[in-house]
Steps between C-alpha positions, in 0.01 A plus 500: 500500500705202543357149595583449885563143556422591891138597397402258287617238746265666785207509261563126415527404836160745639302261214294218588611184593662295199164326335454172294720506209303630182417183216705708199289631204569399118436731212533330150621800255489198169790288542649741788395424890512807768483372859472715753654420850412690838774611689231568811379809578547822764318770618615848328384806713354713259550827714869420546621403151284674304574834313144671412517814299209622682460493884235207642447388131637183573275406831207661306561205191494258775212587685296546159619137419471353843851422576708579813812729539724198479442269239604161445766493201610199248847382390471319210741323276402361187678234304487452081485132329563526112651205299673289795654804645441651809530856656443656769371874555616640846528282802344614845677615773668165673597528797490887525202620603335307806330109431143680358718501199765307311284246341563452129714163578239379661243619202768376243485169700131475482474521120789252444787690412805421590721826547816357336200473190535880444721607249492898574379744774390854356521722776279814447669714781724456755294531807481245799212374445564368147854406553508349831333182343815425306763364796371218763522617852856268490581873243522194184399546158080376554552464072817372421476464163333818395677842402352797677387800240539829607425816368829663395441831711322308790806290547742797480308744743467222800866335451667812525693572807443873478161480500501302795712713722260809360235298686363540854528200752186397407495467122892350574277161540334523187900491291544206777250309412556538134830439512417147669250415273706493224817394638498127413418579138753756444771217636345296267513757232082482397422838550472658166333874444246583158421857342140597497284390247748185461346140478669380811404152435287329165147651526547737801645867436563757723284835569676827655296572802755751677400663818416228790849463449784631262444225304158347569405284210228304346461196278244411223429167394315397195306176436181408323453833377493650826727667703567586896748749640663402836505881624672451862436744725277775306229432725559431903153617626236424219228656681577844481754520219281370193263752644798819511830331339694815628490379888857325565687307686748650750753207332483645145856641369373769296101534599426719185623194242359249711194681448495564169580155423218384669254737329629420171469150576120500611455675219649293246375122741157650468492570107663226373360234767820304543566296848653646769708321739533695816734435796291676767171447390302242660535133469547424153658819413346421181191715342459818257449899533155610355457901459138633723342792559835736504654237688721119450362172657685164562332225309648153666459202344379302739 
């Protein structure tokens, strides 16, 4: 099912009053710096959104673990330091979703980066809530020197006309909003598109992730012998879905790869122990997937 722009703007503005801005959290990977950056947070009705391949499985993982129907769900953006350069790994939702979110300036601000600092923005789909972040609320460039990186079929499937017009009214806001985000770097000419499994910048390749979207994609960085995988949006409600990774999201493109990329994924995460840097996991986004009892766990870090 297609992202609706409407919906995820009425979930945004249902969530709690916007809260003191999150200090941003540092991972050293060697000579290599991850920083992750909190876009805020909204609530994400489980019994609306949700896909469960079994009926009441979902509200029976929550009751087992304590948590209510509608649970309160990260954005995260996380940005890379390696050898004076820096880039930046999604970037909230701006002005898009309601004023619980749109906070990565402000995080940017509070770990001293200026945004005309950042070199390149990988994008790892083309939703709202990760795109919004890169026009002020003037509809500028918010990184005027950086070149946006797209996936090549990710930038095809939401800059087509056709598709748009296929859409209902709804979804029509999502192309909108997409289409505004990356208007002022298109003028400029920085938008540029990579293949999967290309290095889209030194020391950060790409990782096919198809499914959330046509083409959903992750990034691996290596430093100091370790490595972390920025996986976007495999994971929106970690409390059910490390338990069963077949229950969706009502946003994926194709549920069935979105699924299967997430299975594979806890399966590799978990036997190879590599980082995991999660948009929509919460505050830091930043942990590792251990195998137990049948079943996947989120490790965080902190």
């Amino acid at each position: 099912m297609m992202l609706s722009r409407t919906l995820l703007l009425a979930l945004a503005m249902a969530a709690t009053p916007a809260a003191a801005q999150t200090a941003p959290y540092r991972l050293q990977l060697g000579d290599t710096a991850v920083i992750a950056l909190s876009d805020g947070t909204f609530d994400l009705s489980t019994e609306a959104l949700l896909i469960e391949p079994r009926p009441g499985e979902v509200a029976e993982l929550l009751a087992k673990a304590g948590k209510p129907a509608t649970l309160p769900t990260a954005v995260n953006a996380f940005l890379v330091e390696r050898d004076g350069h820096r880039v930046l790994i999604d970037t909230g939702s701006g002005t898009n979703l309601g004023p619980a979110l749109g906070k990565v300036g402000a995080a940017l601000e509070a770990a001293n980066i200026a945004p005309d600092s950042i070199e390149a923005v990988l994008i790892t789909h083309l939703h709202p809530d990760h795109v919004g972040g890169l026009v002020t609320p003037e509809g500028k460039a918010a990184f005027p020197d950086a070149t946006v990186w797209i996936e090549t079929a990710e930038r095809a499937y939401w800059t087509d006309p056709a598709n748009r017009e296929k859409a209902d009214d709804a979804a029509k806001g999502t192309f909108d909003a997409v289409a505004a985000a990356l208007a002022p770097y298109i003028a400029a000419g920085k938008v540029s598109t990579f293949a999967p499994g290309q290095e889209v910048v030194a020391g950060v390749t790409s990782v096919a992730l198809a499914g959330h979207t046509p083409g959903h994609a992750g990034y691996r960085i290596e430093g100091g012998g370790q490595v972390l995988l920025a996986w976007g949006d495999i994971v929106h409600a970690a409390d059910v879905q490390f338990t069963d990774p077949a229950i969706a999201i009502r946003f994926d493109s194709d549920p069935a790869s979105a699924q299967a990329a997430r299975l594979a994924l806890f399966q590799d995460a978990a036997a190879k122990g590599y980082w995991i840097a999660a948009a929509h996991i919460a505050y830091p986004g930043i942990g590792g997937v251990r195998a137990a009892d049948g079943h996947f766990e989120w490790v965080s870090i902190e």
